[in-house]
BALO-767512 format. One line per 10 residues: number of its first residue (from 0); for each residue y, z, x of C-alpha. Coordinates in steps of 0.2 Angstrom, whole numbers. Example, Ala and Ser with C-alpha at 12.3 -4.5 7.8 and 13.67 -1.06 7.14 Angstrom:
// residues 2
0> -22,39,62  -5,36,68;
// end
This chain:
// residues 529
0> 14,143,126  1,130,119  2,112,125  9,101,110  -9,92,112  -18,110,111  -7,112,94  -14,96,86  -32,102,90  -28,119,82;
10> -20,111,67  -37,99,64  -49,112,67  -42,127,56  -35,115,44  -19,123,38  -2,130,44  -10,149,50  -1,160,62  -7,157,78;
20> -1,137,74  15,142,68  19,153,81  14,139,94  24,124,84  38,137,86  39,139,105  30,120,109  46,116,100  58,129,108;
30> 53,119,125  59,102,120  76,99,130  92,95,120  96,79,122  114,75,131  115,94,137  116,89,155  115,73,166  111,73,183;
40> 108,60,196  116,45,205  133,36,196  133,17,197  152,13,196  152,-5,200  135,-11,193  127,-28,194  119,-37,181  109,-52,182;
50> 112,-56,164  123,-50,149  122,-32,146  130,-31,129  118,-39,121  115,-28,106  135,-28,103  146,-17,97  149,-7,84  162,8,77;
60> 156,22,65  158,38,57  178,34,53  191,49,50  209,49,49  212,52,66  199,43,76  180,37,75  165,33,85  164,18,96;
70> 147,11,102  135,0,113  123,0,124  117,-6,140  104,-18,140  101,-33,150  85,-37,144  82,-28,124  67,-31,121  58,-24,139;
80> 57,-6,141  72,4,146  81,-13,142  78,-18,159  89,-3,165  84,6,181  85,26,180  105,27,186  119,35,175  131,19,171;
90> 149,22,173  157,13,158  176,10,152  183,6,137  198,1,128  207,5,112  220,-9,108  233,-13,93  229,-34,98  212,-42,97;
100> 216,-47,116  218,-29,118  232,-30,130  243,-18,118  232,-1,123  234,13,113  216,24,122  206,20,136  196,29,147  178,31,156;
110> 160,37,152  143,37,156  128,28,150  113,37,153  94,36,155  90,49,144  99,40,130  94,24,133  111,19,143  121,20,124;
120> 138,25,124  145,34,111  163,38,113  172,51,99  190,46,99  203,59,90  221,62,87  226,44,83  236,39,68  230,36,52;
130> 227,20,42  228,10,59  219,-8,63  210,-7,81  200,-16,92  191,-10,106  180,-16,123  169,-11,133  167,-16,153  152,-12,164;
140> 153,-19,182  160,-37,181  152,-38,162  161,-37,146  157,-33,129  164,-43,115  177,-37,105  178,-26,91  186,-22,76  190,-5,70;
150> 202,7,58  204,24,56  205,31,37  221,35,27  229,52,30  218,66,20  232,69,6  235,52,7  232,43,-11  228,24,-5;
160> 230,8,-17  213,0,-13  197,5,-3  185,-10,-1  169,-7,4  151,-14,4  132,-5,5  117,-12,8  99,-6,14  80,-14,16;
170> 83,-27,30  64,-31,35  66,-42,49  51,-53,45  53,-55,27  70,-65,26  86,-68,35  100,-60,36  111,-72,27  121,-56,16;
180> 127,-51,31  135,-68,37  143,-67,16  149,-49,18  157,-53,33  168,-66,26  173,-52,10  182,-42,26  177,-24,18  187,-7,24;
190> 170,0,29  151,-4,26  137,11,22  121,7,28  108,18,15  91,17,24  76,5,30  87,-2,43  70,-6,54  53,-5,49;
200> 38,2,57  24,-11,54  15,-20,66  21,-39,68  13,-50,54  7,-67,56  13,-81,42  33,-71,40  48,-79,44  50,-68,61;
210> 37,-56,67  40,-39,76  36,-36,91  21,-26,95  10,-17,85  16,-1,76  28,8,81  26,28,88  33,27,105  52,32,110;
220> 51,16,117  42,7,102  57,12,92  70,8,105  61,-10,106  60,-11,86  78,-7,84  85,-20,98  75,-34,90  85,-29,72;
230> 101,-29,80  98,-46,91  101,-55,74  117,-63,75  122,-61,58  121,-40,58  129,-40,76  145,-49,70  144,-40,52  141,-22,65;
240> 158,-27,75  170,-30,60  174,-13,54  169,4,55  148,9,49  142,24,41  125,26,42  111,37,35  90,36,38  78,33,23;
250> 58,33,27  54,15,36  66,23,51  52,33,56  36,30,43  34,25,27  37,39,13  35,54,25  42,71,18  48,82,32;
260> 35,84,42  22,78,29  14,61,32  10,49,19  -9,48,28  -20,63,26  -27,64,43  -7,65,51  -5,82,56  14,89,53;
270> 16,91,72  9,73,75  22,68,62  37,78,71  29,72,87  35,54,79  49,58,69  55,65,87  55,48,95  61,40,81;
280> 76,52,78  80,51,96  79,31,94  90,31,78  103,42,88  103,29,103  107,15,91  120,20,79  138,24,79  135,42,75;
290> 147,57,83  139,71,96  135,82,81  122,73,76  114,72,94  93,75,90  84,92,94  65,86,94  61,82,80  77,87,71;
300> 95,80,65  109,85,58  113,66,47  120,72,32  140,72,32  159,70,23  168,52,25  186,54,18  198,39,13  214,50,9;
310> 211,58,-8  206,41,-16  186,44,-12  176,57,-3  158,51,4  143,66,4  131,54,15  114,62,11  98,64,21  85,63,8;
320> 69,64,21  72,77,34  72,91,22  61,86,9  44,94,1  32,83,0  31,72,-14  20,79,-32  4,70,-40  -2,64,-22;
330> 14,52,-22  5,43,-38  17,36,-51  16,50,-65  21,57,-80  36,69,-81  24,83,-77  24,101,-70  24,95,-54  38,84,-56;
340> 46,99,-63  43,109,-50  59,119,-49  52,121,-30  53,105,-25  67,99,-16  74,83,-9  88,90,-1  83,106,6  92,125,3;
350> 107,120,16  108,102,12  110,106,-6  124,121,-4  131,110,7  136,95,-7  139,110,-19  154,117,-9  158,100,-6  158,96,-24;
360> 168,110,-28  183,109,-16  185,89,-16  202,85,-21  199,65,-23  198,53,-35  181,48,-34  167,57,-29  155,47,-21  135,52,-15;
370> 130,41,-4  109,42,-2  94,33,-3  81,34,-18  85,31,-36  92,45,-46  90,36,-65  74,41,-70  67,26,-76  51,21,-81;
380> 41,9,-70  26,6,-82  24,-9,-90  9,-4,-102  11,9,-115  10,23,-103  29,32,-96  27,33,-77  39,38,-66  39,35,-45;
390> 38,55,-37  45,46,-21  62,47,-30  70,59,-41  58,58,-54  46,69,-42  62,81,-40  67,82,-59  73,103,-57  85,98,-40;
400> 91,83,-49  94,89,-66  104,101,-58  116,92,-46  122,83,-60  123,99,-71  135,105,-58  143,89,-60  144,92,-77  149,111,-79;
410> 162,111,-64  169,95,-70  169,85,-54  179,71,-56  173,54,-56  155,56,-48  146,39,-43  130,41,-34  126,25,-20  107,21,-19;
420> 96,8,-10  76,8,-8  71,1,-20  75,-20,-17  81,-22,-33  98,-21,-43  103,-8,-54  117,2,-64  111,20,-70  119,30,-83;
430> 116,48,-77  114,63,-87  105,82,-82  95,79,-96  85,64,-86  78,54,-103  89,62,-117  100,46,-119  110,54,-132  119,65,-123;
440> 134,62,-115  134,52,-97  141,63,-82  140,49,-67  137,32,-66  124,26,-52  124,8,-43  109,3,-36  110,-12,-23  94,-23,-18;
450> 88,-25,-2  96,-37,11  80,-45,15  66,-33,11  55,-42,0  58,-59,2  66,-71,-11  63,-59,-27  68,-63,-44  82,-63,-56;
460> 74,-64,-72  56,-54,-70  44,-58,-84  45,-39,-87  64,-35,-89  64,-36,-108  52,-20,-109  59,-12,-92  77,-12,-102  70,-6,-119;
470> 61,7,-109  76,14,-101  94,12,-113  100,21,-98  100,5,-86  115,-6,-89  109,-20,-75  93,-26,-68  92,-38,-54  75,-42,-40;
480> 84,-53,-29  90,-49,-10  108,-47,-8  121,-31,-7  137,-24,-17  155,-26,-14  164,-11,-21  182,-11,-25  192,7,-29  208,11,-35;
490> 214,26,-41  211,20,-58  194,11,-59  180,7,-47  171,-12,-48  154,-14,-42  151,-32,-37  131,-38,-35  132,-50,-22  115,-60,-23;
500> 109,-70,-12  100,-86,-19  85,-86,-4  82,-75,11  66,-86,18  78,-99,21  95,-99,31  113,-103,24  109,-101,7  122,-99,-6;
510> 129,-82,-12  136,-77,-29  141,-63,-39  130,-63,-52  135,-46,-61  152,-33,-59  153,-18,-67  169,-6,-69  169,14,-70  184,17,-78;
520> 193,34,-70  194,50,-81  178,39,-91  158,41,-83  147,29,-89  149,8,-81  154,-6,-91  152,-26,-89  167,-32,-81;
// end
């Protein structure tokens, strides 16, 4: 077997995917441990910490009707290597309780926080009732965690009254605070969805309003590093411990705009690429309340999953990176042309893609909701006379696209709403297979929410807006400011409330609505409310 390093060498030299590369990715790959397999070593039952460590919280994630994922992780000092941990396995317990003081137990029980993982604890916890208010602990030694808040969704054949819930993406830690977070915790929301860029990658910049740490990020511990500094924000921990999180990756999680194994530089090799995405994925994992199916491979994860609340909604979370070709026209805005037609290309992948189909196709809710990262409106972003289109988004995946909502369309999936970040701006999309025919019918609605900090301040009213909407009679709501949307379903109409935040480069600063919209049910296409 060729040494990973040999494989880079090989890959430069010969410049292209030839066999003896391929079969040498193959078993470099094969040779990578599975993570959380096996865990060996000395057991620290009664630890002792010379400072807090629960510093980076607690959180609960990946919510069913019968249980959910709690989370945390073990480290005393977050933003040093290992988190200051030494290189024992942690015995950790936790409790499950009906009372914030959690003296009513209904769970608790014992597990371990190891090195390999970076001392996170990720306890899966099943067969508890539905449609049940929680709160859970941790304890480590003489140290406790602080208290969380968690629910588990209604029954599946459940139909609930109300679902509320916020999403939200882009939170550059240098470019603003994170003052959305401290608004969205006061709404109380049922459940947030994080859509991507939850960290960036970019080396700390002078003249921001905080810097990161360090210079680019590559490392398994570069990315462990990056993340703890994220989740050091006050705001995010509090918002993180108030209900249940589903989270899904966009690009900044690993490197900006990568495709697969494709790097946005031309002298990345795929393997260096995977050789990152690895550490990154593994990283990602570490951090996020995600259940033991989605424990990384290498450089692989299985992300994309169904969150159910009863029969009102039904999530498809998407994974819109791991799987995709790489982007047409050298990732240029383009034209709509044979490239972006490529019937090829795909954003999704063969398995992702079935996947959502069958989904699609048995779902017996209400609403049927994807939850993913990159516009799926294909709008224009010229402003000259010329009709360019990004090829980072749907618009470079026109055949896949045109065809998920032809699905849509022909198998009459009820209610679709598509959930999109990326972009750090607001939108509402009509959707229709026919991409810029705005005379046929509308199958889906698509809601578009800013960034939370990405971008600094932005702008409500861009010098541009009156040609951006006469370019695109399919966009119902722009919006450039930071902020997130609140999202409010009943089994008879779905409101979109864009939430926007009047600064992000200064603290405490107010937050409005400035726009709702309402999908009526049985009716695609938004409307003001």
């Amino acid at each position: 077997m060729l040494p990973l390093n040999d494989l880079d060498r090989i890959w430069k030299r010969e410049n292209g995917m030839t066999r003896r590369f391929w079969l040498g990715y193959c078993s470099a790959l094969a040779a990578i441990p599975v993570l959380g397999s096996r865990v060996e070593g000395r057991v620290v039952t009664q630890p002792k910490f010379e400072s807090d460590p629960f510093t980076l919280g607690v959180t609960s994630g990946d919510p069913s009707s019968t249980g959910f994922v709690l989370w945390t992780r073990l480290a005393p000092k977050p933003l040093e290597p290992f988190g200051g941990m030494g290189p024992e396995l942690v015995e950790v317990s936790w409790v499950l309780a009906e009372d914030e003081a959690c003296t009513k137990v209904v769970r608790q029980g014992k597990t371990l926080a190891t090195p390999q993982l970076g001392h996170s604890v990720h306890v899966e916890i099943d067969a508890l009732l539905p449609d049940r208010t929680l709160y859970f602990k941790f304890r480590a030694g003489d140290a406790e965690s602080p208290v969380g808040r968690t629910r588990t969704m209604p029954a599946d054949d459940a139909m609930p009254e109300r679902l509320k819930f916020a999403f939200a993406s882009c939170q550059h830690f240098e470019t603003g605070y994170y003052t959305a977070y401290e608004d969205m915790l006061r709404q109380s929301p049922d459940l947030v969805f994080h859509l991507g860029d939850y960290i960036y990658e970019g080396k700390g910049a002078e003249g921001k309003i905080r810097k990161h740490i360090g210079d680019e990020i590559k490392s398994l511990e570069d990315y462990r590093i990056r993340h703890a500094q994220y989740r050091s924000d006050p705001a995010l921990k509090a918002m993180h411990a108030a209900c249940p999180w589903v989270v899904t990756w966009d690009d900044h999680e690993v490197d900006n705009n990568y495709a697969g194994d494709i790097s946005e530089e031309k002298n990345v090799s795929p393997l260096e690429l995977l050789k990152r995405r690895a550490n990154a994925y593994q990283a990602y994992y570490e951090m996020m309340p995600l259940r033991k199916s989605s424990l990384p491979t290498g450089p692989d994860m299985q992300l994309y999953r169904t969150v159910k609340f009863g029969r009102l909604a039904e999530f498809a979370v998407l994974d819109t990176r791991q799987y995709r070709s790489n982007q047409p026209n050298d990732d240029k805005a383009s034209p709509l042309n044979e490239a972006a037609r490529d019937e090829k290309a795909s954003m999704l992948g063969d398995k992702q893609r079935g996947w959502l189909m069958s989904k699609l196709l048995r779902s017996q809710s209400v609403w049927n909701v994807l939850a993913q990262q990159v516009m799926m409106g294909v709008n224009t972003v010229s402003r000259d006379e010329t009709e360019k289109f990004s090829m980072d988004q749907w618009p470079g995946y026109l055949a896949e696209r045109n065809a998920i909502l032809e699905f849509m369309k022909t198998r009459r999936v009820p209610n679709p709403v598509v959930l999109t970040g990326d972009i750090h701006s607001n939108w509402v999309n009509d959707l229709r297979p026919e991409e810029r025919d705005f005379e046929k019918p509308v199958v889906a609605t698509e809601f578009v929410g800013t960034s939370i900090s990405s971008g600094g301040d932005g702008t409500g009213q861009p010098p541009y807006l009156g040609l951006l909407l006469s370019r695109n009679p399919g966009v119902k709501y722009f919006n450039a400011q930071r902020g997130y949307v609140l999202c409010n379903v009943t089994p008879e109409k779905w409101q979109a409330d864009y939430r926007i935040v009047e600064k992000v480069t200064s603290p405490g600063a107010a937050v409005d609505t400035k726009a709702s919209f309402v999908v009526e049910e049985g009716k695609p296409g938004a409307v003001k409310g």
